[in-house]
KOLKE-865380 format. One record per residue (C-alpha): residue number from 0; x, y, z. Coordinates in nm, 4 decimals. Example, Ala and Ser with C-alpha at 12.3 -4.5 7.8 and 13.67 -1.06 7.14 Angstrom:
2
+------+----------+----------+----------+
! resi !        x !        y !        z !
+------+----------+----------+----------+
!    0 !   1.2300 !  -0.4500 !   0.7800 !
!    1 !   1.3670 !  -0.1060 !   0.7140 !
+------+----------+----------+----------+
This chain:
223
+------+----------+----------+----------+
! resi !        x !        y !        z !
+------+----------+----------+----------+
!    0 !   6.2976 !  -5.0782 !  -5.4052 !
!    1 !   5.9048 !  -5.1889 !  -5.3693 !
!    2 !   5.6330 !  -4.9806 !  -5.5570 !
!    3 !   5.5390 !  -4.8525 !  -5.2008 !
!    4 !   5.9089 !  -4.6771 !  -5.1780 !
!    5 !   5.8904 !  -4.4857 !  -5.5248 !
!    6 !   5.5418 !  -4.3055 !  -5.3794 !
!    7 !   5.6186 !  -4.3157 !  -5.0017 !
!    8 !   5.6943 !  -3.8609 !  -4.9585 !
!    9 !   5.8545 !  -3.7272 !  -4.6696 !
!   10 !   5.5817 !  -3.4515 !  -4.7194 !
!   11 !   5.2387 !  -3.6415 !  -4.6539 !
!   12 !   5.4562 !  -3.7296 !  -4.3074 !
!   13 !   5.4654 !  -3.4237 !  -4.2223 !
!   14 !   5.1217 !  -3.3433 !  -4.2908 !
!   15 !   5.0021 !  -3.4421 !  -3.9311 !
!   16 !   5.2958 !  -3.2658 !  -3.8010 !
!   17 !   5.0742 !  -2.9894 !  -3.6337 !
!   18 !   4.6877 !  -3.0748 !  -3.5047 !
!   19 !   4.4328 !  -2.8535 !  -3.6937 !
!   20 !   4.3636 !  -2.7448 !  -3.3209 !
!   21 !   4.6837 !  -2.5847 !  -3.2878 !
!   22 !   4.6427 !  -2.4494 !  -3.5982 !
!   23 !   4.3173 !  -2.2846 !  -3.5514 !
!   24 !   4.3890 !  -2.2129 !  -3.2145 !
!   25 !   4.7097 !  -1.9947 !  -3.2982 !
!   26 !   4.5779 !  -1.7664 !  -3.6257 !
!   27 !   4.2671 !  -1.6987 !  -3.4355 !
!   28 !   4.5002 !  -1.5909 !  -3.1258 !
!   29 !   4.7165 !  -1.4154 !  -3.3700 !
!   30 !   4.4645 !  -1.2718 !  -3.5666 !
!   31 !   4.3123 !  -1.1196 !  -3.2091 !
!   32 !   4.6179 !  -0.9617 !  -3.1110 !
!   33 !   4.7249 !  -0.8195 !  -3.4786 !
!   34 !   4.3476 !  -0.6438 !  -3.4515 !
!   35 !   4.4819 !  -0.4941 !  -3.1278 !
!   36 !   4.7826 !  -0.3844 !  -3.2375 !
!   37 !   4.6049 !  -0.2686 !  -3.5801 !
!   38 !   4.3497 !  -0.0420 !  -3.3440 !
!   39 !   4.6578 !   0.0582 !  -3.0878 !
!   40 !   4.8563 !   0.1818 !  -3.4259 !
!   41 !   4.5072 !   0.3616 !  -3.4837 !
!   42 !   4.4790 !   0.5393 !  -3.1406 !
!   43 !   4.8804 !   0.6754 !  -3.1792 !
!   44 !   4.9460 !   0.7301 !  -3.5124 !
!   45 !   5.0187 !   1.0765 !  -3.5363 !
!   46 !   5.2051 !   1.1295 !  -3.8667 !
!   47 !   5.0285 !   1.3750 !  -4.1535 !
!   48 !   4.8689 !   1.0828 !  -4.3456 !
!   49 !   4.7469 !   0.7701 !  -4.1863 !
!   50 !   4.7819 !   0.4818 !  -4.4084 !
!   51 !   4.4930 !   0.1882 !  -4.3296 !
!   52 !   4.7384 !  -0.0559 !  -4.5453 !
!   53 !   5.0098 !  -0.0303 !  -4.3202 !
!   54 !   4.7548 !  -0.1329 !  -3.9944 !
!   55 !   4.6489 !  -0.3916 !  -4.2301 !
!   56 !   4.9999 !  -0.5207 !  -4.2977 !
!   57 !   5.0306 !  -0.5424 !  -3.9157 !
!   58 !   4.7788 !  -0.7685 !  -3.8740 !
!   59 !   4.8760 !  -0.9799 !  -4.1550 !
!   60 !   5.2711 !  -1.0131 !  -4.0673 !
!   61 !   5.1290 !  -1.1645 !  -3.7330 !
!   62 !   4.9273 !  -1.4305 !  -3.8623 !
!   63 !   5.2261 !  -1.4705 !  -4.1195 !
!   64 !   5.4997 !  -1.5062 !  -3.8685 !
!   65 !   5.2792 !  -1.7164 !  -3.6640 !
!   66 !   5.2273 !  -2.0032 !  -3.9329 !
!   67 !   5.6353 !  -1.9631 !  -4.0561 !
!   68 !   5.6967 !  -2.0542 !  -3.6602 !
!   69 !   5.4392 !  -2.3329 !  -3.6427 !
!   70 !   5.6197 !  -2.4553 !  -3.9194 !
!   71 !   5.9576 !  -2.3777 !  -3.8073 !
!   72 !   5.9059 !  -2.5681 !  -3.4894 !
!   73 !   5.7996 !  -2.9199 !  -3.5787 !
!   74 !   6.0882 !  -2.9199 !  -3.8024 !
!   75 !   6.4232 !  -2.9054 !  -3.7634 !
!   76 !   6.5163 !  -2.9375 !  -4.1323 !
!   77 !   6.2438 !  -2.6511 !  -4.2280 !
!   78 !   6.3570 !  -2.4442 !  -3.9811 !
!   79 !   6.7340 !  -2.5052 !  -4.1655 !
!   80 !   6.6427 !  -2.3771 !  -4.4828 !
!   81 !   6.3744 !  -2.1567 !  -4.3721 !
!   82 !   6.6740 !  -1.9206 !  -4.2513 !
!   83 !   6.8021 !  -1.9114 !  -4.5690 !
!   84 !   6.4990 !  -1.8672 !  -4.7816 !
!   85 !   6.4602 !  -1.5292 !  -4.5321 !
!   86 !   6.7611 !  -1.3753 !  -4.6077 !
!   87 !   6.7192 !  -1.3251 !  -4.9511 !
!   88 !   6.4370 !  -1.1403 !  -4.8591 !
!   89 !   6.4354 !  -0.7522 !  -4.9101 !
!   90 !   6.1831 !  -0.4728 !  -4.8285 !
!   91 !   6.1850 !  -0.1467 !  -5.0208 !
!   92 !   5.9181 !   0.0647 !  -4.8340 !
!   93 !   6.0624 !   0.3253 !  -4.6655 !
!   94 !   5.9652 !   0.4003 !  -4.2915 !
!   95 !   5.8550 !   0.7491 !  -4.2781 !
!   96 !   5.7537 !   0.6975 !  -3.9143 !
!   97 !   5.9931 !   0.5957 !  -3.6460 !
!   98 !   5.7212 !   0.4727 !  -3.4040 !
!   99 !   5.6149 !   0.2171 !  -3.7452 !
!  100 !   5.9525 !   0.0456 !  -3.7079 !
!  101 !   5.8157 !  -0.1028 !  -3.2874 !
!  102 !   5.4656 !  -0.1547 !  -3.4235 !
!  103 !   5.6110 !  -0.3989 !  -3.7198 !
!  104 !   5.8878 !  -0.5776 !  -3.4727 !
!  105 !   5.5539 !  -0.6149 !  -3.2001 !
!  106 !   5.3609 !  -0.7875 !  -3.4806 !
!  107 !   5.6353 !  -1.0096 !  -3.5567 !
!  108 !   5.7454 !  -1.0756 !  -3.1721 !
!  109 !   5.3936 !  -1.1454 !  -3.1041 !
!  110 !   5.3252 !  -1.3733 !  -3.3685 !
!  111 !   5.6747 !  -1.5515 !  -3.2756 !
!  112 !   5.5769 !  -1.5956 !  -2.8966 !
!  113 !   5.2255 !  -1.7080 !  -2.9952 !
!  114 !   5.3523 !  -1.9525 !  -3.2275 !
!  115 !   5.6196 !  -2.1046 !  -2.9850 !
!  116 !   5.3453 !  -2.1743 !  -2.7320 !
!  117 !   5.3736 !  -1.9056 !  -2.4922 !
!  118 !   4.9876 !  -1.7917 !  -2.4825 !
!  119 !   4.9855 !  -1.5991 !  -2.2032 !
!  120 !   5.3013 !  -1.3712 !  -2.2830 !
!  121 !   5.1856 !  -1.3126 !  -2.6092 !
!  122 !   4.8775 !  -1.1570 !  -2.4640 !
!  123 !   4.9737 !  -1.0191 !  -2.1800 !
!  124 !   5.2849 !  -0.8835 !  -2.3217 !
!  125 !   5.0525 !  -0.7254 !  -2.5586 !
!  126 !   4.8638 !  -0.5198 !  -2.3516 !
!  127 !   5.1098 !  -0.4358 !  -2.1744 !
!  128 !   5.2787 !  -0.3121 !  -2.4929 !
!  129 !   4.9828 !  -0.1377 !  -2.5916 !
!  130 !   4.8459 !   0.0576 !  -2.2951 !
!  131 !   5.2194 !   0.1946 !  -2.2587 !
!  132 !   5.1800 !   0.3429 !  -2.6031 !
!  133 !   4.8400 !   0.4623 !  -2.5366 !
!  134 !   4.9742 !   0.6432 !  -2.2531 !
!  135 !   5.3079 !   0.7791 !  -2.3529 !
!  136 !   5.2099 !   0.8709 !  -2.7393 !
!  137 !   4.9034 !   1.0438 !  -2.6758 !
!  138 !   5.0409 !   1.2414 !  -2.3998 !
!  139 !   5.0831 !   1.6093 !  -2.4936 !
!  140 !   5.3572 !   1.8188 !  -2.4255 !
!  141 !   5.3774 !   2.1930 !  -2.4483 !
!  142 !   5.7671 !   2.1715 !  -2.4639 !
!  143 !   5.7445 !   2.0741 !  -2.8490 !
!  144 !   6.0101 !   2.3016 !  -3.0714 !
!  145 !   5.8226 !   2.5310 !  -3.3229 !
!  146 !   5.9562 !   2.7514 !  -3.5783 !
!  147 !   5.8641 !   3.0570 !  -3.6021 !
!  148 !   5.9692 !   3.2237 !  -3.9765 !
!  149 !   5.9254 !   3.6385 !  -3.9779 !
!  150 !   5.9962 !   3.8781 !  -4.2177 !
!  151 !   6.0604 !   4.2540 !  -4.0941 !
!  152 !   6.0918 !   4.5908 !  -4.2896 !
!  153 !   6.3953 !   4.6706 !  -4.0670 !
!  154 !   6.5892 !   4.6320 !  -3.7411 !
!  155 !   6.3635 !   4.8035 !  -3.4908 !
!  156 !   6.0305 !   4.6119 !  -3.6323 !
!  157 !   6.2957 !   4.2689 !  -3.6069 !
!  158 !   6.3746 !   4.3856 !  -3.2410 !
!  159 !   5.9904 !   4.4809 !  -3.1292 !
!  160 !   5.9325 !   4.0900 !  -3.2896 !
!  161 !   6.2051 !   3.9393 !  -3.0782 !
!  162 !   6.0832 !   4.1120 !  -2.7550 !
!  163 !   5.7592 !   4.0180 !  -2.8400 !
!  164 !   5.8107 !   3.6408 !  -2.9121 !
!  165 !   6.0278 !   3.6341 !  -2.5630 !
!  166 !   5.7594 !   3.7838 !  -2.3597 !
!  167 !   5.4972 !   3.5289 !  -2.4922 !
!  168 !   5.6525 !   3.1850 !  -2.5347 !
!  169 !   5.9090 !   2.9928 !  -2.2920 !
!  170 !   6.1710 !   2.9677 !  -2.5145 !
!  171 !   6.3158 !   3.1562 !  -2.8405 !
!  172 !   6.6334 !   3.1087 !  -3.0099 !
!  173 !   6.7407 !   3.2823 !  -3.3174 !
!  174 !   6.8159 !   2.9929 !  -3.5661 !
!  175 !   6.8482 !   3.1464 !  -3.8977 !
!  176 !   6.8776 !   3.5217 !  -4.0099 !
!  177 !   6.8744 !   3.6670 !  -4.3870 !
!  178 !   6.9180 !   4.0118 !  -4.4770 !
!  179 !   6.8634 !   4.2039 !  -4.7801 !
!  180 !   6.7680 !   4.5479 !  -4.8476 !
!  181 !   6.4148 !   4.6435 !  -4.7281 !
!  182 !   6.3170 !   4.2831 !  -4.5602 !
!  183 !   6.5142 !   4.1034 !  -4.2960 !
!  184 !   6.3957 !   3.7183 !  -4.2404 !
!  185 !   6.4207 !   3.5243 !  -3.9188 !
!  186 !   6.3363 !   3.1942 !  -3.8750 !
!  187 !   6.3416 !   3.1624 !  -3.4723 !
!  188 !   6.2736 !   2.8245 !  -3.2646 !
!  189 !   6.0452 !   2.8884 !  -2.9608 !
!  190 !   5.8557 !   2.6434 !  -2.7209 !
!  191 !   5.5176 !   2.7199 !  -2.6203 !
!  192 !   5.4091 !   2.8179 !  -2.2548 !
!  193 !   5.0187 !   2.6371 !  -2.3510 !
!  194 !   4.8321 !   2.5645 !  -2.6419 !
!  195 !   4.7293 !   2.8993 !  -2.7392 !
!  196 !   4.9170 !   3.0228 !  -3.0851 !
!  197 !   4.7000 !   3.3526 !  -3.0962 !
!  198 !   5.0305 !   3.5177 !  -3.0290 !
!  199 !   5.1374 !   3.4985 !  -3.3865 !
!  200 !   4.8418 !   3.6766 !  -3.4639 !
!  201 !   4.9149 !   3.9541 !  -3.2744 !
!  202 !   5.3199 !   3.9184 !  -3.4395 !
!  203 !   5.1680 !   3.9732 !  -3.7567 !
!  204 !   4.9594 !   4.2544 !  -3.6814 !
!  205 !   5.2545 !   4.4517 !  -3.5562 !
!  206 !   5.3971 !   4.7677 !  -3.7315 !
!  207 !   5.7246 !   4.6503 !  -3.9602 !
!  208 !   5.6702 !   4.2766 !  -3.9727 !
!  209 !   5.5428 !   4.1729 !  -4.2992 !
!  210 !   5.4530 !   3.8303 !  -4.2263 !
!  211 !   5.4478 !   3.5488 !  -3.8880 !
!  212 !   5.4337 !   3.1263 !  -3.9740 !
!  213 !   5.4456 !   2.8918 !  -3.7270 !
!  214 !   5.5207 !   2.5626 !  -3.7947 !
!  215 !   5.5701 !   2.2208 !  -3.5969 !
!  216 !   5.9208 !   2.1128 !  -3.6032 !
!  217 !   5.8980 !   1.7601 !  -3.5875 !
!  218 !   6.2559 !   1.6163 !  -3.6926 !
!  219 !   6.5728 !   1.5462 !  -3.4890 !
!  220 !   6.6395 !   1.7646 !  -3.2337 !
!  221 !   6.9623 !   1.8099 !  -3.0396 !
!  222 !   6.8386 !   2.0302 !  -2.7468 !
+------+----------+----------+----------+
């Protein structure tokens, strides 16, 4: 074995393994498209507190996945034990947001396109991507469940309330009912026929009912 052999490193070989242009060229092109998914995620978000890290994190998982690609890709071995490096991987955040789980797989499908060479998918697919969210997110629908909790002196003021609430909305369905002596509670789900809640103004003005809330369901529903 010559001195030459001790030194020679299979990892200044593979330091030419991917041009600087490529390199460039891809984390500029991912950083692009992670700033418009970041400002899509922006536009649509429409949980009770908007986080900036997470938009953040979206535009840093696609320049990450991008470079773990270019790496992946110009070799075969990396790629190997790349896998298994990943798996021991685990993330503890929880998703409070369902719509968060397609915004982090888009990051991390875009920065695996961009990184495998296929420029124009990446973008395209992109915008494509986003102006469907754009649309379908931040259109409003009237048909949203709310709940409706009331609490009545007796059963003709809980009656008056129920004809009320199914003269003025589309839709009212008795979910819950408590009873004790002096105060009945109902806690009624009702769609609304437009955007006007002044009706639960009126609810709580009425003789018998001791207090209206209304309040945006926004979990699971089996209609």
């Amino acid at each position: 074995m010559s001195f030459n052999d001790i030194f020679k490193s299979s990892f200044l070989e593979n330091v030419t393994s991917v041009s600087i242009l490529d390199m460039v060229l891809a984390l500029v092109l991912a950083f692009g498209i992670g700033m418009f998914i970041f400002l899509v995620y922006k536009k649509t978000y429409q949980g009770v507190m908007y986080s900036s890290s997470f938009g953040v994190t979206l535009v840093a998982l696609t320049m990450i996945t991008t470079l773990v690609i270019l790496a992946v890709t110009s070799n075969v071995v990396l790629s190997l034990g790349m896998v298994g490096a990943l798996s021991i991987v685990r993330f503890r955040t929880a998703i409070k947001e369902p719509l968060d789980i397609a915004f982090l797989f888009w990051s991390i499908a875009a920065g695996i396109v961009l990184a495998a060479g296929m420029i124009p998918l990446a973008i395209f697919g992109s915008v494509i991507i986003g102006v469907i969210l754009l649309i379908f997110v931040n259109r409003k629908s009237h048909a949203n469940p709310y709940i409706v909790v009331l609490q009545c002196d007796d059963q003709a003021a809980e009656q008056r309330a129920a004809e009320f609430l199914a003269a003025n909305t589309r839709q009212s369905v008795v979910k819950s009912k408590t009873a004790r002596k002096g105060q009945i509670e109902l806690n009624l789900e009702i769609r609304l026929k437009d955007d006007s809640t002044d009706f639960i103004n009126t609810l709580a003005d009425m003789e018998g009912v001791q207090s209206a809330v209304l309040v945006s369901y926004n979990g699971d529903y089996m209609g």
